[in-house]
C-alpha positions, -999 to +999 in steps of 0.1 A: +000+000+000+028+026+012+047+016-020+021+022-047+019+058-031+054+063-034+055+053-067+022+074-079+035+106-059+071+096-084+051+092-115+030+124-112+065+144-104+083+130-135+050+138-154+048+175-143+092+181-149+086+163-184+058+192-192+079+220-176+107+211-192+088+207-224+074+241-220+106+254-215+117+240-247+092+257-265+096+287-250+131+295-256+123+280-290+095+306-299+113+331-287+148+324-306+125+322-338+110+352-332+143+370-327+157+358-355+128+370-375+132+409-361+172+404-374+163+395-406+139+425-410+166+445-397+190+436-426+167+442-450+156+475-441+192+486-438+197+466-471+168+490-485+180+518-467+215+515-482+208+517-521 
C-alpha cells in the first residue's frame, strides 16, 4: 500500500518536470525564432535603406 503511493506521488512528479521542461523547450524556441525573424527584417531594411 505505502509503495504504490510512493510510486504514484514519483510518477506524477516525473510527469509534471517532463511538461515543464517541455514548456521550457518551446519557449526559448518561440522566442529564438521570433528574434531571428526581427534580425532579418533589420538587414533588410538597412539593405533597402542602403541603395
Amino acid at each position: 500500500m505505502e509503495t504504490s503511493v510512493i510510486l504514484n506521488t514519483l510518477f506524477l512528479l516525473a510527469l509534471v518536470l517532463l511538461v515543464v521542461v517541455s514548456g521550457g523547450v518551446l519557449y526559448l524556441t518561440t522566442i529564438e525564432w521570433r528574434d531571428r525573424r526581427r534580425q532579418d527584417q533589420d538587414k533588410r531594411i538597412k539593405k533597402s535603406k542602403n541603395r
